[in-house]
matplotlib code that plots the C-alpha trace (Angstrom):
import matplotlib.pyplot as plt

x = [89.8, 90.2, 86.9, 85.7, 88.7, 87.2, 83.7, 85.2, 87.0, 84.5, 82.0, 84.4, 85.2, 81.3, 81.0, 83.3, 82.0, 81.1, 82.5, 81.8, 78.1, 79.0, 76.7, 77.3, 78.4, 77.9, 79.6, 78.2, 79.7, 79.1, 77.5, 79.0, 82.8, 82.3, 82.6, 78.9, 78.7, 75.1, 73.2, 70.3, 68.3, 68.7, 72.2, 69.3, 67.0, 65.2, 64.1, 64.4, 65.8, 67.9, 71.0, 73.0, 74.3, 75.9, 74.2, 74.3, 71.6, 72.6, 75.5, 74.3, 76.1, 74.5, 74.5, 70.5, 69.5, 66.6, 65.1, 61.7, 61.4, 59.9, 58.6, 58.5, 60.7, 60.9, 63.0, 62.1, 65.4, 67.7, 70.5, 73.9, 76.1, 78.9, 81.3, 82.7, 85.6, 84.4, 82.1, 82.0, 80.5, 78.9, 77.1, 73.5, 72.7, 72.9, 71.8, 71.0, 70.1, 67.4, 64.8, 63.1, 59.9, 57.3, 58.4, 59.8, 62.7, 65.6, 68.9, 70.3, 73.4, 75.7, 77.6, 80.0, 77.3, 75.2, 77.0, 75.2, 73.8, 70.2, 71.2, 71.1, 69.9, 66.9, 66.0, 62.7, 62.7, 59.9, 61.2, 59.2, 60.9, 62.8, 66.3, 65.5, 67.4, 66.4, 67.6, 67.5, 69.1, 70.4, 67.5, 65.5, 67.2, 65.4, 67.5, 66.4, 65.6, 66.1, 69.7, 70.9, 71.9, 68.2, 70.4, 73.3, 75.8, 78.0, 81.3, 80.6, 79.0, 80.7, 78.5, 75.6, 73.0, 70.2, 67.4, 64.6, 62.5, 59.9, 57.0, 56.5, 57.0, 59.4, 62.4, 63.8, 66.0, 68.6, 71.3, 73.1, 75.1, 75.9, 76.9, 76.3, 75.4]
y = [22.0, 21.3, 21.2, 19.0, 17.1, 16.4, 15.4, 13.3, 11.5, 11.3, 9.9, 7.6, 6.2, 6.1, 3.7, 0.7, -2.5, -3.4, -5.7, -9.5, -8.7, -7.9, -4.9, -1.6, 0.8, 4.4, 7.0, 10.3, 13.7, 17.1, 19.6, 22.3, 21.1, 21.2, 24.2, 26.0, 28.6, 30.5, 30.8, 32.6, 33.5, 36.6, 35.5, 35.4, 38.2, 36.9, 38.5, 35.4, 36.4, 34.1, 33.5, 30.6, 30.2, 27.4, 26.9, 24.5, 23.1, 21.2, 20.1, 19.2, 21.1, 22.4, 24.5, 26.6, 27.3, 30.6, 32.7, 33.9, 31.9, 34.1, 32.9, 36.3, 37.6, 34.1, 33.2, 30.3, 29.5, 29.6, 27.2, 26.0, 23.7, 22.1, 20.6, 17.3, 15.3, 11.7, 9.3, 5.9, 3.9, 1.2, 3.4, 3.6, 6.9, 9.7, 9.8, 12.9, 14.3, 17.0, 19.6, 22.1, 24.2, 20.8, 22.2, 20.5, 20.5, 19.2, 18.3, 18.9, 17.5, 18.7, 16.0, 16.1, 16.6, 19.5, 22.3, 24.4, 26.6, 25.4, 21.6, 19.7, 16.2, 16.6, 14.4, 16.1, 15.0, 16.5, 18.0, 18.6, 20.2, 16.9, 15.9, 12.7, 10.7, 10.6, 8.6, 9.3, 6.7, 7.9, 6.7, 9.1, 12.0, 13.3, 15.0, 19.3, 18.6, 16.3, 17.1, 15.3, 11.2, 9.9, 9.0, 10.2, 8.3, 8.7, 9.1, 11.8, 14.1, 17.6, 19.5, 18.7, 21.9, 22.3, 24.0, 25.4, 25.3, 25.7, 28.0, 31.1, 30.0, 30.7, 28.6, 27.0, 23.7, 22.4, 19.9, 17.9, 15.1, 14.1, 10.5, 8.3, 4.5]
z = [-1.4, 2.3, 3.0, 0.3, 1.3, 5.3, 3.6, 1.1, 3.8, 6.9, 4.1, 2.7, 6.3, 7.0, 4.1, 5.6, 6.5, 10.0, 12.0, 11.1, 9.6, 5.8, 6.7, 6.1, 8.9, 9.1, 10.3, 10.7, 10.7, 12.1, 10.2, 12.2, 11.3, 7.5, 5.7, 4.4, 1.8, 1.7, -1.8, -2.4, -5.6, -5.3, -7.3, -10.3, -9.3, -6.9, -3.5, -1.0, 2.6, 4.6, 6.6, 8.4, 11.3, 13.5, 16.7, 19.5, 21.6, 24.6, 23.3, 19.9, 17.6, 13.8, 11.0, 10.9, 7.4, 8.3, 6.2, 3.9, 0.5, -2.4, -5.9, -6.7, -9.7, -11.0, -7.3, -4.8, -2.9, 0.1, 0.6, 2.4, 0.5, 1.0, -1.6, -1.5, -3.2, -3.7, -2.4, -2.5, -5.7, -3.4, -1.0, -0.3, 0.2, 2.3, 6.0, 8.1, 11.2, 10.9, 12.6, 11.6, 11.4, 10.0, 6.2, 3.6, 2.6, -0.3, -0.7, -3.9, -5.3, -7.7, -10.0, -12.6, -15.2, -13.8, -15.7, -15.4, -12.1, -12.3, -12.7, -9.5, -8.4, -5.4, -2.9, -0.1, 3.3, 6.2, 9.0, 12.9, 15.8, 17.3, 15.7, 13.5, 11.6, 7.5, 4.9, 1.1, -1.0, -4.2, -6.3, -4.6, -6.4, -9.2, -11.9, -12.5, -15.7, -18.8, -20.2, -16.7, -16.6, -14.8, -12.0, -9.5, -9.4, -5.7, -7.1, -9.3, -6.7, -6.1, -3.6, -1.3, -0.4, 2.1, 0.4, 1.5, -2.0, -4.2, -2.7, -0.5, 2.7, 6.5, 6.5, 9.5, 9.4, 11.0, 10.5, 12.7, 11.2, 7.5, 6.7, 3.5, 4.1]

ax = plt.figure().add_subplot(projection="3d")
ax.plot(x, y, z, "-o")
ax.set_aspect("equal")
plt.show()
């Protein structure tokens, strides 16, 4: 896919080495140049409302994940997800640039091992009305439940999603930038 293809390779070229320090660099890329897909439980029977939408705020480009998040009828998600080729073995994590409505929020990975649509790998990060930058390293995502490796392993990622999750509540998130580290 060409999309997963532009991920896979804007994260891969994050990962490098800097200059001289033996550090990691990173090198982030717009959210609003990947390509999103919208998911919603109402794929399952559930009655969430939401949309996205790419948006730009003084020059600051971004994909807006809105919406109403409803437990009801055994529902209790919106999301955007992007899917992805490879990432590097030796990276950190994943770094973003964020804002939103001071609600939590996930990001859920799919791997080679979650099968099936309710498996994913989640990571929570907070949210307030600035941009600002968050980094979850990969031991911070938990597996969905207990047929799932304990642990995600970079390579073997194939999708990334922002969720909003979990309880009733009014979505509003935005995301800047994606990069690993």
């Amino acid at each position: 896919m060409i999309r997963g293809t532009i991920l896979a390779t804007i994260l891969a070229i994050g990962a490098s080495v800097g200059p001289g320090d033996g550090a990691r660099a990173e090198q982030m890329k717009a959210a609003s140049e990947l390509s999103w897909t919208y998911v919603a439980d109402n794929v399952m029977g559930g009655v969430s409302q939401g949309q996205s939408s790419l948006g730009n705020d003084n020059g600051q480009t971004f994909i807006r994940l809105t919406g109403d998040v409803s437990t009801a009828n055994r529902g209790g998600f919106i999301q955007v997800r992007t899917m992805v080729d490879t990432l590097e073995a030796d990276s950190t994590g994943l770094v973003l640039r964020v804002r939103g409505n001071g609600e939590r929020y996930f990001i859920h990975l799919r791997t080679r091992a979650t099968r099936l649509p309710w498996q994913y790998y989640q990571a929570v990060f907070e949210t307030g009305p600035n941009w600002s930058e968050v980094r979850l390293p990969w031991s911070a995502f938990k597996p969905s439940g207990r047929l799932l490796p304990r642990r995600a392993s970079p390579e073997t990622v194939r999708s990334i999603g922002l969720v909003a999750f979990g309880r009733d509540h009014t979505a509003d998130v935005s995301l800047a930038e994606i990069g690993v580290y």
